[in-house]
Backbone bond lengths (Angstrom), bond angles and torsions (degrees), N, CA, C in turn:
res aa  C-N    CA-C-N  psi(-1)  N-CA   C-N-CA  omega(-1)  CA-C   N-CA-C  phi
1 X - - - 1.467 - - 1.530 110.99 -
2 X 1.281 124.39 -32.71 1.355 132.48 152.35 1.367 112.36 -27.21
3 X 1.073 125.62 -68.24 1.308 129.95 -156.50 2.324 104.51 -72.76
4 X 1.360 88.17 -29.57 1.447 99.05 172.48 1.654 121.66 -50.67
5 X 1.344 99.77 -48.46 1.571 115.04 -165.06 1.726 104.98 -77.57
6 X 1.844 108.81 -30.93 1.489 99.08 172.98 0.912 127.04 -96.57
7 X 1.392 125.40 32.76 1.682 125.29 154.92 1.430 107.61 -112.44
8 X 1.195 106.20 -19.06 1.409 96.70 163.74 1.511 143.71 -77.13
9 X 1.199 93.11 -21.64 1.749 101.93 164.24 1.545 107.25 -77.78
10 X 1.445 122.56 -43.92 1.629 124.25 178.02 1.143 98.36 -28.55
11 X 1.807 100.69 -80.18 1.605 102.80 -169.65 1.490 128.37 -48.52
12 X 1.148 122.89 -21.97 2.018 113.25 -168.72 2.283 83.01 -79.02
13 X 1.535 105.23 -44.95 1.575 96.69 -153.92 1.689 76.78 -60.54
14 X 1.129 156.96 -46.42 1.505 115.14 -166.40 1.403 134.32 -86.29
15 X 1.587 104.13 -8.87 1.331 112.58 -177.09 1.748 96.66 -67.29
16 X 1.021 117.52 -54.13 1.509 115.69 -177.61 1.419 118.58 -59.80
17 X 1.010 142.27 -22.82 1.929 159.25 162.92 1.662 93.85 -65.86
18 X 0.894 124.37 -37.49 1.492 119.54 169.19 1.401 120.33 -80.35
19 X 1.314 118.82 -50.26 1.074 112.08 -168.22 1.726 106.53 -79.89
20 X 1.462 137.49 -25.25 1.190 124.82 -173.31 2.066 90.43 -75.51
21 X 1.613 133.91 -46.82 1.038 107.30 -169.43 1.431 134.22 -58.08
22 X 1.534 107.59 -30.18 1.378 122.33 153.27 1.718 137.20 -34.86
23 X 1.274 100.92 -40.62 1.833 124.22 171.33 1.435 100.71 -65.26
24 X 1.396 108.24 -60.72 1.900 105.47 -165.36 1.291 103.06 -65.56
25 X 1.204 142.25 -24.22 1.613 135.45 -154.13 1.875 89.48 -101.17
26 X 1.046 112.80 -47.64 1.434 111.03 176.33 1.382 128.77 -57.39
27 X 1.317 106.84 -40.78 1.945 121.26 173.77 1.694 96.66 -72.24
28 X 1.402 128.43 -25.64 1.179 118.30 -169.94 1.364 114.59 -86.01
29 X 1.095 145.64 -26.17 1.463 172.22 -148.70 1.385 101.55 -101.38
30 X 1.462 118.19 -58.23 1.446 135.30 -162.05 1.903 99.76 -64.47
31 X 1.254 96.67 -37.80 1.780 107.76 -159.42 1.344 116.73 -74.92
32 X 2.132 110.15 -25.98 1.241 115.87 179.03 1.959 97.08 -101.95
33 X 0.591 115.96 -2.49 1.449 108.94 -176.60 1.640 108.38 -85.20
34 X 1.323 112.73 -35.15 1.467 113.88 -163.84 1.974 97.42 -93.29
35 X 1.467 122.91 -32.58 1.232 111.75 170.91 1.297 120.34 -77.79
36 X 1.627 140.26 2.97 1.122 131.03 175.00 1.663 94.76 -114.76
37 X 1.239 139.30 -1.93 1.430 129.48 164.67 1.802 105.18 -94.68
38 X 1.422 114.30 -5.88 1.416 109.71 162.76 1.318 138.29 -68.27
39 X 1.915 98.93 -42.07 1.148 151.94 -122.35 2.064 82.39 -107.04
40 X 1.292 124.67 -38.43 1.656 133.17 -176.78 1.226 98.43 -116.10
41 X 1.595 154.66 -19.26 1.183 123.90 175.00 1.257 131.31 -71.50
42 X 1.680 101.99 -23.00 1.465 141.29 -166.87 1.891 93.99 -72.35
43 X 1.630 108.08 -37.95 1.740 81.87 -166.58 1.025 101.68 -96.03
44 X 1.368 121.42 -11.22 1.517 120.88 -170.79 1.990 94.14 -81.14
45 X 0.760 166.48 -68.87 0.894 164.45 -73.69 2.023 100.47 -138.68
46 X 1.455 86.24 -38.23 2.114 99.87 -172.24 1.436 87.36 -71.51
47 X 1.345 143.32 -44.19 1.238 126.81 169.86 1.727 143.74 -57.99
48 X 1.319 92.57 -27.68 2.039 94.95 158.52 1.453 117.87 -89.59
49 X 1.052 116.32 -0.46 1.389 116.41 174.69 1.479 115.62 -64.82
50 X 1.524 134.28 127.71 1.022 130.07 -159.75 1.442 106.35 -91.64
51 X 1.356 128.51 160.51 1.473 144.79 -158.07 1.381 107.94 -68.81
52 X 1.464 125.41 -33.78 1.711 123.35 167.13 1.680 112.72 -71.05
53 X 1.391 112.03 -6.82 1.418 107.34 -169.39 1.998 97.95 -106.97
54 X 1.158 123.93 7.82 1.367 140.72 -158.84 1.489 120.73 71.22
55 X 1.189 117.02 37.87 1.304 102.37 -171.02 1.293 110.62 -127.78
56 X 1.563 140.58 -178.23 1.346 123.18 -158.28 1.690 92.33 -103.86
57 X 1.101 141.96 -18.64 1.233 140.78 170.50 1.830 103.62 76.26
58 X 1.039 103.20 65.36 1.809 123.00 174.79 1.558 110.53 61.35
59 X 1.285 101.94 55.76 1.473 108.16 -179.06 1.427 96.25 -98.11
């Protein structure tokens, strides 16, 4: 029964060492991707907008 109890602690300490490095690399990725696809749809788009809607209409 000895031998039972020490693989079982091994395994939880690595499942958790994995799973927190996984979180930070994912939240980090997510945060620059969505402000630089904001960042160009926005100007491309304020320019076809036609002049009754405020916009310069391809100026």
């Amino acid at each position: 029964m000895a031998l039972v109890t020490v693989t079982v602690s091994v395994s939880v300490s690595v499942s958790v060492s994995v799973s927190v490095s996984v979180s930070v690399s994912v939240s980090v990725s997510v945060s620059v991707s969505v402000s630089v696809s904001v960042s160009v749809s926005d100007a491309r788009i304020w320019h076809r907008v036609p002049k009754w809607k405020g916009g310069t209409d391809g100026a």
